[in-house]
VEXDREN-2710 file (C-alpha; in Angstrom, 1 decimal):
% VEXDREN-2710
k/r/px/py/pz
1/UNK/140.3/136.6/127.2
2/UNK/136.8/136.7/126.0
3/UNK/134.3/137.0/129.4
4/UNK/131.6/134.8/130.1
5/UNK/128.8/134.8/132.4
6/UNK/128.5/131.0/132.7
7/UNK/129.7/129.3/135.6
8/UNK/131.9/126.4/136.0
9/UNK/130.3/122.8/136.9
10/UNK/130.9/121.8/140.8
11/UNK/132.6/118.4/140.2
12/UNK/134.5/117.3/136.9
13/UNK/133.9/113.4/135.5
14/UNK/137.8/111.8/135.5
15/UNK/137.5/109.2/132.6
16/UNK/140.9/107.6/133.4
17/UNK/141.4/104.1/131.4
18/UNK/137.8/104.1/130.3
19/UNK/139.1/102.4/127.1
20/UNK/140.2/99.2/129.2
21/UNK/136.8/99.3/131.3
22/UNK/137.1/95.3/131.2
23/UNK/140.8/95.6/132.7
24/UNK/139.6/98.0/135.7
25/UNK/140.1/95.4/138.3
26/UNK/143.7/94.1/137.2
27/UNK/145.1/98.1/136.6
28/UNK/143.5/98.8/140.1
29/UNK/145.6/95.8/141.4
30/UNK/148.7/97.7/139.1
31/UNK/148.5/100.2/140.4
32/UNK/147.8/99.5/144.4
33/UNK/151.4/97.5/144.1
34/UNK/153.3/100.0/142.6
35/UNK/151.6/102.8/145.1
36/UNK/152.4/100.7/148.0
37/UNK/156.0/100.3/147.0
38/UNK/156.4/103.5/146.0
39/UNK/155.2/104.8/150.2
40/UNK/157.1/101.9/151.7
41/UNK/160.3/102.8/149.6
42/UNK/160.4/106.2/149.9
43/UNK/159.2/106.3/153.6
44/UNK/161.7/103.4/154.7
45/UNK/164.5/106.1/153.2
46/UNK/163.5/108.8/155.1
47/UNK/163.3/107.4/158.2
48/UNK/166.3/106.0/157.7
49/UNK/168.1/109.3/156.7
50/UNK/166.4/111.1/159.7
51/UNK/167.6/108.2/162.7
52/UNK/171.3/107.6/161.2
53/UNK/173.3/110.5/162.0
54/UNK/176.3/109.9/160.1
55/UNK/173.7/110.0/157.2
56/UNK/173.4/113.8/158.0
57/UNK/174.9/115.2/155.3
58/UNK/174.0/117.7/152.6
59/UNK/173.1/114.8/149.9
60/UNK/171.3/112.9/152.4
61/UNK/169.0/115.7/153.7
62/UNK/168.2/116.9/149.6
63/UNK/167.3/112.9/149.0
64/UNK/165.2/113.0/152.2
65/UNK/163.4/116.1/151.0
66/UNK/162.8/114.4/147.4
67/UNK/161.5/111.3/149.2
68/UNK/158.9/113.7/150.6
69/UNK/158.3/115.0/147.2
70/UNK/157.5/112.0/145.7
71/UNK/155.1/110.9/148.4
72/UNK/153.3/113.9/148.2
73/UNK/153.3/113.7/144.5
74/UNK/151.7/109.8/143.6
75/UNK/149.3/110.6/147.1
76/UNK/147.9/113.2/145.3
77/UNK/147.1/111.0/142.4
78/UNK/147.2/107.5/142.7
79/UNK/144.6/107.6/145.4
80/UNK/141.4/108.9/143.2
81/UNK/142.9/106.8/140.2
82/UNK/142.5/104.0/142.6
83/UNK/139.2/104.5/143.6
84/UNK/138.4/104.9/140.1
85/UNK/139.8/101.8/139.2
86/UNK/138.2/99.8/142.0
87/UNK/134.4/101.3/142.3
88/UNK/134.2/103.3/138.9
89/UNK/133.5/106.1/140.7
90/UNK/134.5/109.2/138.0
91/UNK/133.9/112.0/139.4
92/UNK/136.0/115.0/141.4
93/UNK/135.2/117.6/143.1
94/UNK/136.3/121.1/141.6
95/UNK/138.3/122.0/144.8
96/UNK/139.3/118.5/144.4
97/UNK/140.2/118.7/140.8
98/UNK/142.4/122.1/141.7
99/UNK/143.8/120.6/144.7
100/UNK/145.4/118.5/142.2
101/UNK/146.9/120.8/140.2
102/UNK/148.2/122.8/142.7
103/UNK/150.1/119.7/144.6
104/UNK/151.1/118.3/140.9
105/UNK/152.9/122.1/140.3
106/UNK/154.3/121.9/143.5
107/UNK/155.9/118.7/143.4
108/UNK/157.4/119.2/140.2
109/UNK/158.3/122.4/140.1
110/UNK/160.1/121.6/143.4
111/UNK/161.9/118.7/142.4
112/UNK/163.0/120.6/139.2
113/UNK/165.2/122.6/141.0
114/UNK/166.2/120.1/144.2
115/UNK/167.8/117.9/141.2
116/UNK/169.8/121.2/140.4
117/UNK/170.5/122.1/144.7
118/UNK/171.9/118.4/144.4
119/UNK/173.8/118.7/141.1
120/UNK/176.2/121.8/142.5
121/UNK/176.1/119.6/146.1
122/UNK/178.2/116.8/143.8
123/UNK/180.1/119.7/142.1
124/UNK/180.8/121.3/145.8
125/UNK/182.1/117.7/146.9
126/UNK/184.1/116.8/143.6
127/UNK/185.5/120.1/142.5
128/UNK/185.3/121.8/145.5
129/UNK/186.6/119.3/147.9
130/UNK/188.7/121.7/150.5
131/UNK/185.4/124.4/150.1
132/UNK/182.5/121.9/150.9
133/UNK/182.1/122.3/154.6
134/UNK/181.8/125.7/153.7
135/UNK/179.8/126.0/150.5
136/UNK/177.0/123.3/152.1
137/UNK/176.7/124.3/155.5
138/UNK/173.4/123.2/156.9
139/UNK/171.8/126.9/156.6
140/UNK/172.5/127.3/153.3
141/UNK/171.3/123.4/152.4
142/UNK/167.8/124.4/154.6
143/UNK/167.5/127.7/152.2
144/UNK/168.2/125.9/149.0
145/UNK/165.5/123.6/150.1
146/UNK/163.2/126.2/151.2
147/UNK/163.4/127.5/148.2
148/UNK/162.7/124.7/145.8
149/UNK/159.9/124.4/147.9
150/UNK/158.8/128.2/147.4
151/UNK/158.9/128.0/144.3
152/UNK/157.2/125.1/143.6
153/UNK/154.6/126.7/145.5
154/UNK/154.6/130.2/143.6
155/UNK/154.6/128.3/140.4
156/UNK/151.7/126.4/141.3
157/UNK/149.3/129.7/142.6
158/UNK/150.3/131.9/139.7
159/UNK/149.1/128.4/137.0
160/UNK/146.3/127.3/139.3
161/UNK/145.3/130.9/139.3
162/UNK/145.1/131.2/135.1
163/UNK/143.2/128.5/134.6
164/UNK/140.5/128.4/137.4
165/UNK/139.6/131.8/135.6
166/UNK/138.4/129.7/132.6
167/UNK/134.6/128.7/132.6
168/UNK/134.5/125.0/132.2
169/UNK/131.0/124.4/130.5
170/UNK/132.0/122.8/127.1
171/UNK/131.7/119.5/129.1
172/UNK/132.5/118.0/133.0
173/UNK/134.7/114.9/131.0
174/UNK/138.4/115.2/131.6
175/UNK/140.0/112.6/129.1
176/UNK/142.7/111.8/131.8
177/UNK/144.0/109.9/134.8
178/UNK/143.8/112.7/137.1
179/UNK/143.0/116.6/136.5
180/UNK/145.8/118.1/134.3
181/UNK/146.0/121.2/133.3
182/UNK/146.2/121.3/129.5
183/UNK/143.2/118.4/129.7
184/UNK/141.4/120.8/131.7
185/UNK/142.0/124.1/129.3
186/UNK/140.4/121.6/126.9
187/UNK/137.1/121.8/128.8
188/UNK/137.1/125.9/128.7
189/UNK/134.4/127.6/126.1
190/UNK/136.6/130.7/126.0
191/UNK/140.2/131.4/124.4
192/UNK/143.2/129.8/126.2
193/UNK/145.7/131.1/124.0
194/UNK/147.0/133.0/127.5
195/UNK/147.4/130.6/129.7
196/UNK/148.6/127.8/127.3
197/UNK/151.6/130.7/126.7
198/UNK/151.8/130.7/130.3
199/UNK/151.9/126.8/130.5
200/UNK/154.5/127.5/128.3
201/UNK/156.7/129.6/129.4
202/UNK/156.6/128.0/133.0
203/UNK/158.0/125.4/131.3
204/UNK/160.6/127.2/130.1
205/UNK/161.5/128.8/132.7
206/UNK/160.8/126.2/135.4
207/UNK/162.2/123.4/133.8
208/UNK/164.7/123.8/131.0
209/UNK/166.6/126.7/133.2
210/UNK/167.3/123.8/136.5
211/UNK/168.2/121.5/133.3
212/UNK/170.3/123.6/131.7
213/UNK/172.4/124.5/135.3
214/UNK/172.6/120.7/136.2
215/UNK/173.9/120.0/132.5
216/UNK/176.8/123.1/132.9
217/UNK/177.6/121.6/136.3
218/UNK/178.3/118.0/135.2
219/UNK/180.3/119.0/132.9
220/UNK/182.9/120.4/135.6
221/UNK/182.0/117.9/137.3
222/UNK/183.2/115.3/134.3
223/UNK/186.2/117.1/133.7
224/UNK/187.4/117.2/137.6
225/UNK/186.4/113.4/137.8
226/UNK/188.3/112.6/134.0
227/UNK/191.7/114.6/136.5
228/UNK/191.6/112.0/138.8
229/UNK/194.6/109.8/138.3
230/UNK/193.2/106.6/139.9
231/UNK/190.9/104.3/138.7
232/UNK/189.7/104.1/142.4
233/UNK/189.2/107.2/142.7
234/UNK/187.2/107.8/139.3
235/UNK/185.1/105.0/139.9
236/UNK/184.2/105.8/143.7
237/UNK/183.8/109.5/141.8
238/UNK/181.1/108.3/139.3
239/UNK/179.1/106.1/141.8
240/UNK/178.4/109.4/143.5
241/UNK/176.9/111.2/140.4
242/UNK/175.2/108.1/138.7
243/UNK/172.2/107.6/140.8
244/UNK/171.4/111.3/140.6
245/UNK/172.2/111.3/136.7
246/UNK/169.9/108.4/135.9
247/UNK/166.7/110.3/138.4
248/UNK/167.4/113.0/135.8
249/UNK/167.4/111.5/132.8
250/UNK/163.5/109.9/134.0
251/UNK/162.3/112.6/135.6
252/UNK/162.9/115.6/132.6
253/UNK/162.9/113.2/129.9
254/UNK/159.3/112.4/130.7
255/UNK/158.1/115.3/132.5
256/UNK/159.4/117.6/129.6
257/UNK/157.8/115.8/127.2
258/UNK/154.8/115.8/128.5
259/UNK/154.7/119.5/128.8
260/UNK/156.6/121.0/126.3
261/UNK/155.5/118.8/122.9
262/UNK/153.4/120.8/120.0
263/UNK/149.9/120.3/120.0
264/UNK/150.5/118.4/116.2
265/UNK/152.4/115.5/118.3
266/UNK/150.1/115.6/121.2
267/UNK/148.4/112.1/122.1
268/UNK/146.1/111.9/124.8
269/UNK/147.2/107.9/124.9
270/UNK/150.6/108.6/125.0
271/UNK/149.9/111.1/128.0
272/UNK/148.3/109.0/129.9
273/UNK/151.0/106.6/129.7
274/UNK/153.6/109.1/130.3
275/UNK/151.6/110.7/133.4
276/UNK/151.8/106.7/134.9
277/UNK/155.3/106.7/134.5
278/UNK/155.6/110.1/136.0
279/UNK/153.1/109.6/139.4
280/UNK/153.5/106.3/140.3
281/UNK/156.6/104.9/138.3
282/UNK/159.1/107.4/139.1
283/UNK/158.6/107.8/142.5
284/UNK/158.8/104.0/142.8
285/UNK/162.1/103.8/141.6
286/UNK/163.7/107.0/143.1
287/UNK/164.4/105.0/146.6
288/UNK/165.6/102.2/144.8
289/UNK/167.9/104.0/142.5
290/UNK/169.5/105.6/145.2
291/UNK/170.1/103.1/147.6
292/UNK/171.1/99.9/145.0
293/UNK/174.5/101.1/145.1
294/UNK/174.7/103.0/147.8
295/UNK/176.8/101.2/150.8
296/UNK/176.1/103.9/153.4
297/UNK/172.3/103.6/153.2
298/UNK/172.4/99.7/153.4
299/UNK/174.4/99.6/156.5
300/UNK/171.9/102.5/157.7
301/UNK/168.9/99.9/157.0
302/UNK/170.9/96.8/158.5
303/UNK/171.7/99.4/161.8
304/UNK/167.9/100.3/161.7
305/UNK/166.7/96.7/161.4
306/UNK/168.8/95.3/164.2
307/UNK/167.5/98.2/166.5
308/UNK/163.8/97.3/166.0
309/UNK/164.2/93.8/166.4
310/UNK/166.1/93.7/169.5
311/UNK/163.2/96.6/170.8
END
């Protein structure tokens, strides 16, 4: 990388919708709603999961560690896009702007590989029904999720590290809701050709390998469910997988193709939409994915409500 003596700006300008300036009022109303929902849904399910003992099981304490997740995740964001939104107030901080990346890496770097810790939980408890008291114990669950966690935290160091070594003095505008990486390499007067490859391979590594293990898994898990010889018991099979299946599909469909397109199909519109999707969407719709069908959670939430209101 070619050095430079220039120094990066203090605070970066967030341009955000600037194309719908005259819409600023009803995106900030957007986007308030689906933040709010997205706290109240995910926070209701961890509470829930953390006062209900007979919730606390192996699948239950994974979804109560993505619930954190996804907090984390759209209260890193949504917060500044808000406040953008509501007083047109562009600009962050560069500590700001890197504590951003940093909690963005985390979060989904993390929730990469929880989706796989709860993909073998399902092949543990369909294919390995007599083993799954021993294969889940609570230790190994807490390392699993330790781990996701580490990693999502080592992932986010080593990228936040590669590209805060990039002067940013071609210009303080970041064409984007909130400060992502390959916006900000776009800011950088010097050769990024390293840590694009990095972005790259990251990718690759972080989120194609986790993909790759939860698609091997459910197809075990397919083939022990396709064995059973009840329609019961297929059916009370499949409800257990298809919550987590259809998070998956959302979550690396659009995460992946945010990440991993060419830069001759990039689109800085199309981003933008996509990163919406990702950090307030998403996380909106994880709680209620997993509890629509989900009978033990209801009667958790009916147990829960009936406590409070006789308190």
């Amino acid at each position: 990388m070619e050095e430079n003596n220039t120094t990066s700006p203090s605070e970066f300008i967030l341009l955000g919708f600037y194309e719908w300036a005259h819409l600023q009022i009803i995106l900030f109303s957007i986007f308030l709603v689906v933040y709010i929902m997205a706290l109240t849904g995910n926070l209701t399910i961890f509470v829930v999961i953390l006062s209900s003992p007979n919730l606390h099981t192996p699948m239950y304490f994974f979804l109560s560690n993505l619930s954190i997740l996804d907090i984390t995740l759209t209260s890193s964001i949504m917060p500044k896009l808000l406040d953008i939104c509501l007083t047109e107030n562009h600009s962050i901080t560069y500590i700001g702007c890197f504590t951003q990346v940093v909690f963005f890496v985390i979060c989904v770097v993390a929730e990469y590989f929880l989706l796989a810790v709860m993909a073998y939980d399902r092949y543990a408890a369909i294919c390995c029904p007599l083993r799954y008291s021993t294969l889940m114990k609570m230790e190994t669950c807490l390392q699993l999720a330790l781990s996701s966690w580490g990693l999502g935290v080592l992932e986010s160091v080593v990228l936040a590290g590669v590209i805060s070594r990039h002067p940013f003095t071609k210009s303080k505008k970041i064409n984007h809701l909130y400060c992502d990486m390959k916006a900000l390499l776009k800011l950088s007067n010097s050769s990024t050709q390293y840590a694009e490859l990095t972005i790259l391979v990251s990718g690759v590594i972080f989120g194609f390998l986790p993909l790759f293990f939860i698609l091997v898994t459910y197809v075990f898990v397919i083939y022990s469910i396709l064995k059973i010889r009840t329609k019961e018991g297929k059916s009370k099979a499949f409800s257990t997988c298809s919550s987590h299946l259809t998070v998956i599909t959302l979550f690396f469909g659009i995460v992946l193709s945010m990440y991993m397109r060419p830069k001759s199909a990039y689109s800085i519109e199309q981003d933008k939409i996509l990163s919406v999707l990702y950090t307030s969407l998403i996380p909106t719709l994880n709680p209620i994915i997993y509890s629509l069908r989900n009978k033990d959670v209801h009667v958790a939430i009916k147990k829960l409500r009936l406590k409070f209101s006789r308190t």
